[in-house]
C-alpha positions as a printed NumPy array, in Angstrom:
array([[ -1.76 ,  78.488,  70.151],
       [  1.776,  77.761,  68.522],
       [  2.939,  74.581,  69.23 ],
       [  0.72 ,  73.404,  71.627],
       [  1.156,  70.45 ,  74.039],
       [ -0.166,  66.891,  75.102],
       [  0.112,  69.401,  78.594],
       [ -1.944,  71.947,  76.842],
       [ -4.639,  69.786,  75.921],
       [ -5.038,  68.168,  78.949],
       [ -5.576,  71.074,  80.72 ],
       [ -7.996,  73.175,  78.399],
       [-10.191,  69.508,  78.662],
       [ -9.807,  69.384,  82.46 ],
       [ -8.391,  65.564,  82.256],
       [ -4.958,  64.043,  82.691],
       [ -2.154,  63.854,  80.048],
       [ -2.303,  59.702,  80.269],
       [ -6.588,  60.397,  79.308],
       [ -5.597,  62.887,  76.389],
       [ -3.655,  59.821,  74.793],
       [ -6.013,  57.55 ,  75.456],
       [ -8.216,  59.469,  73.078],
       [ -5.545,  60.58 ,  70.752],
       [ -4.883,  56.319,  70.23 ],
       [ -8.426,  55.766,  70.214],
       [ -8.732,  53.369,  73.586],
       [-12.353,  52.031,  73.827],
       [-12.076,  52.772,  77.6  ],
       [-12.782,  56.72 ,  77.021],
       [-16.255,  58.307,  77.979],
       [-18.258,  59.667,  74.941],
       [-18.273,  63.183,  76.75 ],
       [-14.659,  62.882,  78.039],
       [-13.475,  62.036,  74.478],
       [-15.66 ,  64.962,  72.984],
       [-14.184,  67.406,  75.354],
       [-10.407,  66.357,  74.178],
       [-11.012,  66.562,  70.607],
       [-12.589,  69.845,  71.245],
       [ -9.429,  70.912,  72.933],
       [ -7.514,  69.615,  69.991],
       [ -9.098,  71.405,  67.763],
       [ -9.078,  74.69 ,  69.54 ],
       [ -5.383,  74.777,  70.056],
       [ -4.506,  73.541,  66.883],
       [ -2.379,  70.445,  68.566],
       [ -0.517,  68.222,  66.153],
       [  1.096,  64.62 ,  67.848],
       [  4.422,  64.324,  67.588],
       [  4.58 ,  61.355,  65.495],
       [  8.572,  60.783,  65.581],
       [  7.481,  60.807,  69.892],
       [  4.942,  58.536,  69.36 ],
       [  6.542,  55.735,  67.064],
       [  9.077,  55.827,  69.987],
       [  6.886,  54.705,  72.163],
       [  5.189,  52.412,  70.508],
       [  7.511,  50.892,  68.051],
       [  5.29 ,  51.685,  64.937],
       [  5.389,  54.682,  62.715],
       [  1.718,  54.202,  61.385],
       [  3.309,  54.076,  57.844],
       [  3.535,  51.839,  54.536],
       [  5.515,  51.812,  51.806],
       [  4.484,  50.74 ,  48.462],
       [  6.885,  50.094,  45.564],
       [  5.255,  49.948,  42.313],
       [  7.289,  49.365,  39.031],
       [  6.283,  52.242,  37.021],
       [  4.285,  55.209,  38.065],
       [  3.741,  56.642,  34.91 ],
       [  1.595,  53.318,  33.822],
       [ -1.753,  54.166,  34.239],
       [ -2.404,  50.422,  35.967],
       [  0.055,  51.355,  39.028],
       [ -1.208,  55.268,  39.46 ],
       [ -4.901,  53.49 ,  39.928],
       [ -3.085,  50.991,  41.99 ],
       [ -1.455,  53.222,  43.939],
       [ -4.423,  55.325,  44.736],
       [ -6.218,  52.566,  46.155],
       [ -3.433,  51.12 ,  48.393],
       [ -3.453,  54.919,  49.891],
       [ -6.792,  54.85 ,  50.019],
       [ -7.435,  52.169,  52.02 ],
       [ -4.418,  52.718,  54.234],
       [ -5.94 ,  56.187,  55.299],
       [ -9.528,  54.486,  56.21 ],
       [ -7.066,  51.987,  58.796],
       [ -5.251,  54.69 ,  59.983],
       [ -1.941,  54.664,  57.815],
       [ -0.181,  57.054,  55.592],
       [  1.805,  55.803,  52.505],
       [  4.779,  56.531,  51.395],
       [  5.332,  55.231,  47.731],
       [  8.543,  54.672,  45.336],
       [  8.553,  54.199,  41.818],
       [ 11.253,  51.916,  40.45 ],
       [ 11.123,  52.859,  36.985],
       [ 11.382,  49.19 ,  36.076],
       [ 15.06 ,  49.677,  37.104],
       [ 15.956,  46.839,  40.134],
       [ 18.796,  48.878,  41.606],
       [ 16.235,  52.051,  41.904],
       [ 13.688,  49.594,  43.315],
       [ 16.402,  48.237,  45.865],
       [ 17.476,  52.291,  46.922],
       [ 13.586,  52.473,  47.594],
       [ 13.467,  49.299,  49.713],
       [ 15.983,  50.819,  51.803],
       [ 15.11 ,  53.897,  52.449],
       [ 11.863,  52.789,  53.251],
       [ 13.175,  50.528,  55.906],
       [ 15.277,  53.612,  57.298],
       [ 12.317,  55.366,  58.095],
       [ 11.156,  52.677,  60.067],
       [  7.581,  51.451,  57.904],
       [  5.689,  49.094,  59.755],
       [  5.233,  47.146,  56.473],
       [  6.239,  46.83 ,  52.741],
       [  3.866,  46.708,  49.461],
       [  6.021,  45.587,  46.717],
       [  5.478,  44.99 ,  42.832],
       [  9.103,  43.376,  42.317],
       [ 10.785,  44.614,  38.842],
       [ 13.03 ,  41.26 ,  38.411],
       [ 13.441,  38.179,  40.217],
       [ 16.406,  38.662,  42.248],
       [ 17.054,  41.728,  44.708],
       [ 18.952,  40.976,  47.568],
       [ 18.18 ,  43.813,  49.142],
       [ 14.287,  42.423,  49.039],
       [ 15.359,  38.96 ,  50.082],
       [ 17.246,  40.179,  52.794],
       [ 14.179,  42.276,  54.18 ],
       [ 12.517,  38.508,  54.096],
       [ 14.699,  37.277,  55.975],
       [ 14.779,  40.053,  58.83 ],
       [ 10.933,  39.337,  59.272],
       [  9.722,  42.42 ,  57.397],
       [  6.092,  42.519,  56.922],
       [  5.891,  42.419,  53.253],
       [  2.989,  41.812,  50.693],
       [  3.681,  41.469,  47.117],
       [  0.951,  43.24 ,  44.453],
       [  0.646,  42.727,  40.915],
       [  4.194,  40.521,  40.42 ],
       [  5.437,  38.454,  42.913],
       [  8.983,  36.158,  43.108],
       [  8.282,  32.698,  43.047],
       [  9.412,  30.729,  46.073],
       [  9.852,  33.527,  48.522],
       [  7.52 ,  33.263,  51.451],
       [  5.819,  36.425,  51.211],
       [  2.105,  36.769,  50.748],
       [  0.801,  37.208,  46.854],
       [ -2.051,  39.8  ,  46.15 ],
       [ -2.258,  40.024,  42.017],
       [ -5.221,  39.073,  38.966],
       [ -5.611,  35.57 ,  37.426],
       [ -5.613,  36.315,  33.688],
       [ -5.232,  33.002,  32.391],
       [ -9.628,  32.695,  31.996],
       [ -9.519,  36.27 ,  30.733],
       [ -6.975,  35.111,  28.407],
       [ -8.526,  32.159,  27.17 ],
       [-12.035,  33.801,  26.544],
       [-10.231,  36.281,  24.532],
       [ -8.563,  33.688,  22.483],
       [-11.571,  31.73 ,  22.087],
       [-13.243,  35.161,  20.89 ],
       [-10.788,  35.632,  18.161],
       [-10.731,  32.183,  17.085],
       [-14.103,  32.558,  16.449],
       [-14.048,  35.775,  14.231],
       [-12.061,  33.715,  12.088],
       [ -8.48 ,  34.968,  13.383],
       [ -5.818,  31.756,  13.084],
       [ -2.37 ,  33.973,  12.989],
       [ -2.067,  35.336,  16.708],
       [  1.124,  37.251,  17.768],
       [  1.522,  38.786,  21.361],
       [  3.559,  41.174,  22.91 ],
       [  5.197,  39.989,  25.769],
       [  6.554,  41.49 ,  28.853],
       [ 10.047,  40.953,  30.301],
       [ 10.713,  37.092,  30.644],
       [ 12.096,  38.088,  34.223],
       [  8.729,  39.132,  35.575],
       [  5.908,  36.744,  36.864],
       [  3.289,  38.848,  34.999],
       [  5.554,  38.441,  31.647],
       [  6.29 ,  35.035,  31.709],
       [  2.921,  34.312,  33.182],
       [  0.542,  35.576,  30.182],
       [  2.927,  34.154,  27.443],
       [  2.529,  30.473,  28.803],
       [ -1.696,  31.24 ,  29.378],
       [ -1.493,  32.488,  25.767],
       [  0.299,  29.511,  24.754],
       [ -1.785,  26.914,  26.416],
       [ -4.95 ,  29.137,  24.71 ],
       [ -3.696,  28.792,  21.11 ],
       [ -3.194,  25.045,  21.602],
       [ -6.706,  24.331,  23.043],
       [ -7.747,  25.47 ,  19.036],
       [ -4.699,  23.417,  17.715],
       [ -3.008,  26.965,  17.007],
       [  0.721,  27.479,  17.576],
       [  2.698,  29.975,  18.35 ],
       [  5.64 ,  30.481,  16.527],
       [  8.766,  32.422,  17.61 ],
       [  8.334,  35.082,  15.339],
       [  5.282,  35.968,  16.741],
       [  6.497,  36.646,  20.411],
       [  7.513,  39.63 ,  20.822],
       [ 10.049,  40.777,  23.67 ],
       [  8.663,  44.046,  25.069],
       [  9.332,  45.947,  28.599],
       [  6.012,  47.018,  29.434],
       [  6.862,  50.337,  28.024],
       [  5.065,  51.926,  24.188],
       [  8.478,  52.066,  22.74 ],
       [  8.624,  48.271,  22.941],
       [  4.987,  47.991,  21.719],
       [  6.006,  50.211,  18.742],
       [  9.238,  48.668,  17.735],
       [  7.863,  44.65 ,  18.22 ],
       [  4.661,  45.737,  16.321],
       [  6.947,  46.997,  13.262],
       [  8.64 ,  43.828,  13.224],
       [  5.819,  41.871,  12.983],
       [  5.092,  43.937,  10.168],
       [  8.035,  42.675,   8.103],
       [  7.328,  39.079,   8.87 ],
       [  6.675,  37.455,   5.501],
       [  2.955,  36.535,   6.916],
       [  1.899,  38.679,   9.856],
       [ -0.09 ,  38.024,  12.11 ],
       [ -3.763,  38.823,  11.939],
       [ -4.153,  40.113,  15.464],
       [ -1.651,  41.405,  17.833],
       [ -2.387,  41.566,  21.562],
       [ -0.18 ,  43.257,  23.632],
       [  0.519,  42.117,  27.141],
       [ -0.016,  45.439,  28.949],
       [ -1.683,  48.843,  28.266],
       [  1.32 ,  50.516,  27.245],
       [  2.329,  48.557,  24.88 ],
       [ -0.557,  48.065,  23.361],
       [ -0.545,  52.005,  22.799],
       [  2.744,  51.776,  20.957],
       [  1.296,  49.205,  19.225],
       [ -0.831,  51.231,  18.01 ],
       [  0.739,  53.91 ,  16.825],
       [  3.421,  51.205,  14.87 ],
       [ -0.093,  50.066,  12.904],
       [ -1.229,  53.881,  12.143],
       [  2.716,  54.817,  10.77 ],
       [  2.296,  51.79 ,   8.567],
       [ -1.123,  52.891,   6.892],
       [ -2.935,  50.009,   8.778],
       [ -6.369,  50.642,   9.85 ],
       [ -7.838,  48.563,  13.224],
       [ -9.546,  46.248,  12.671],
       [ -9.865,  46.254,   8.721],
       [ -6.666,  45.654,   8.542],
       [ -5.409,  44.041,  11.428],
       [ -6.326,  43.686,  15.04 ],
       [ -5.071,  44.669,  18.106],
       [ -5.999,  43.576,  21.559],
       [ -4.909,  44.162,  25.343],
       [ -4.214,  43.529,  28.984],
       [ -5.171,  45.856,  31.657],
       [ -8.025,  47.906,  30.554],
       [ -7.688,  51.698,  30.71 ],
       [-10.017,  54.187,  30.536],
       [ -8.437,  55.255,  27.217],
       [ -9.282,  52.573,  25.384],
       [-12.823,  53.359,  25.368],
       [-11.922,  56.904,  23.524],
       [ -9.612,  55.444,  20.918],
       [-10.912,  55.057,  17.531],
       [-11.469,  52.108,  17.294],
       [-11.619,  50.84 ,  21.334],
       [ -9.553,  48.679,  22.103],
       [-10.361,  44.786,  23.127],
       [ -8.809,  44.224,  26.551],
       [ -8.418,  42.537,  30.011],
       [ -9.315,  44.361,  32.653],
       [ -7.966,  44.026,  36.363],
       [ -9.506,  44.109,  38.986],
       [ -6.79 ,  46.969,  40.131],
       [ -9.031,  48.534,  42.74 ],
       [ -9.659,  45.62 ,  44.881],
       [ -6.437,  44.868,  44.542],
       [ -4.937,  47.575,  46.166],
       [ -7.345,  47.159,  49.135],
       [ -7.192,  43.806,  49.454],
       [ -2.972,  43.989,  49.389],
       [ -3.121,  47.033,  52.419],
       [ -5.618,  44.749,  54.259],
       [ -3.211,  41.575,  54.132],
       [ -0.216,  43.954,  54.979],
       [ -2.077,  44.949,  57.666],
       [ -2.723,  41.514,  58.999],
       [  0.889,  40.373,  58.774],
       [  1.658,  43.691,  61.11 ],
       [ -1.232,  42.935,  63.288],
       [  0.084,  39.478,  64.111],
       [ -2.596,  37.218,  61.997],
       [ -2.032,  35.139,  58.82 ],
       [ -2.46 ,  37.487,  55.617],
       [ -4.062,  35.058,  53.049],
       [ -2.606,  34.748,  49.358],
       [ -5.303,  36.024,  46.241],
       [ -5.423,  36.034,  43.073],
       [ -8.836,  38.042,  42.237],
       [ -9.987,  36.971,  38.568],
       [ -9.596,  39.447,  35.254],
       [-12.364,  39.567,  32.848],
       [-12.49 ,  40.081,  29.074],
       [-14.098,  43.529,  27.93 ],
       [-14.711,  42.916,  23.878],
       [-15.067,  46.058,  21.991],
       [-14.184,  46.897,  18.472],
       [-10.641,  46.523,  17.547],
       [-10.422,  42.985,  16.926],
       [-13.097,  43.1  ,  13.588],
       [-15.778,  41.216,  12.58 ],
       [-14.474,  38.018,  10.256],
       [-11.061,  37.865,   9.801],
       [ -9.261,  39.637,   6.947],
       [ -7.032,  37.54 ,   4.717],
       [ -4.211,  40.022,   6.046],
       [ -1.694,  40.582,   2.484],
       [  1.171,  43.565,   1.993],
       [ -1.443,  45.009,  -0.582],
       [ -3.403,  45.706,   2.372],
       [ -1.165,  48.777,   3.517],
       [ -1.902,  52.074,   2.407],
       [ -1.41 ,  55.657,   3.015],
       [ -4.616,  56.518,   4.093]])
């Protein structure tokens, strides 16, 4: 039947419209039989609720949105997939924006998103200061941040402590013999690239290492950046022995920068990552990395988002990373020299 009504229903299942609804918003009060016989009903005449109705109503749409910084990183598409995931098992759809890294793209998302009414807001903020965000603060939007976050706003923080991660991995290379350490940084203005400079920092100095200018590179969390810092580093009159990039993508421009110069991983120099990818266990050689938690992540961010609209107190986490060691960081250290490159 073509656009069937609540009307219909009711009267194929023999109960009253208010009873139909009572099913439809799954009320506790509804018989076992009674509720069988609507659903049946449902099903035979093909009724859809009118969801514009029924936000109406009740003053929610049933809908999140979730603004990640870049889609085409393999870390936010399993990121994303979990948010929706666990959305759908608590009864919510998702409606997701990428921001491309770009803040103004990441502020038109913010506010469309608020035009169609969400109920609540996922964000992984690309910079530290979006009025459009703060503003949405300040209005009472239920908000979660994932992944990033911006330090002194009063929004709930779901993300991955890397800073043990880090300092195992550290302590790993330090023990293959590795003293010259250069890493690949992410933009100052994020959380997550300031954060994992300063943990790799504070590693280096628990094994009296420093870390020199020269070997911080200024990336965007993009393989361009990877590529072009990793060929600098390369021209350094004493690079570095081990380079590990501060995301995945990165570390995959990284990569390619060594290969182009006739380097071979690890013989020649090692590379190393955070956020694991299923990739890295395919590349010749794998590739050392950190690996989020990203899964849990996502669940655990919907779940908080869901408390703040729900009227509780989301709780704050930080769910711990964990070193994966594979091969691309050697055995003992190479004494790394130009007459190392070649054109194998």
């Amino acid at each position: 039947m073509a656009n069937a009504s609540i009307k219909d229903v009711a009267a194929s299942a023999g109960v009253s419209v208010a009873t139909v609804s009572r099913v439809l918003n799954s009320h506790p009060s509804v018989r076992p039989d009674t509720r069988e016989r609507v659903m049946a009903a449902v099903e035979a005449l093909g009724y859809r609720p009118n969801g514009v109705a029924r936000s109406l109503r009740t003053d929610q749409t049933r809908t999140l949105g979730l603004v990640i910084s870049d889609v085409m990183n393999p870390y936010f598409t399993e990121l994303a997939r979990s948010v929706e995931d666990e959305a759908r098992a608590h009864g919510y759809s998702v409606i997701i924006g990428n921001a491309d890294e770009q803040p103004a793209l990441q502020d038109h998302h913010i506010r469309s998103l608020l035009d169609r009414r969400i109920d609540g807001l996922l964000v992984s903020p690309t910079d530290g200061g979006s009025p459009v965000m703060l503003d949405a603060v300040r209005a009472g939007t239920p908000m979660v941040f994932v992944d990033r976050w911006l330090p002194g706003v009063d929004v709930p923080v779901v993300r991955a402590d890397g800073r043990a991660a880090i300092r195992e991995l550290v302590a790993h290379l330090h023990a293959l013999g590795h003293r010259r350490l250069a890493i690949i940084a992410g933009p100052a203005s994020t959380t997550t690239g300031s954060e994992r400079v300063e943990a790799f920092r504070e590693a280096l100095a628990e094994h009296g290492l420093p870390l020199p200018d020269a070997y911080i590179g200024h990336g965007d969390f993009r393989a361009g950046s990877g590529h072009r810092e990793t060929t600098r580093f390369l021209a350094l009159a004493e690079p570095p022995q081990v380079i590990f990039a501060a995301d995945n993508l990165m570390a995959l421009g990284a990569m390619d920068a060594l290969r182009a110069s006739g380097l071979r991983i690890p013989h020649d120099i090692g590379l190393a990552a955070f956020d694991d990818i299923p990739w890295f266990v395919h590349t010749d050689p794998p590739v050392t990395a950190i690996a989020q938690p990203t899964a849990e992540l996502g669940r655990t961010a919907v779940r908080a988002l869901i408390d703040r609209i729900e009227g509780r107190t989301p709780q704050s986490a930080a769910l711990p990373a964990r070193l994966v060691i594979r091969r691309s960081c050697g055995e003992p250290a190479p004494p790394f020299r130009t007459e190392n490159r070649s054109n194998r």
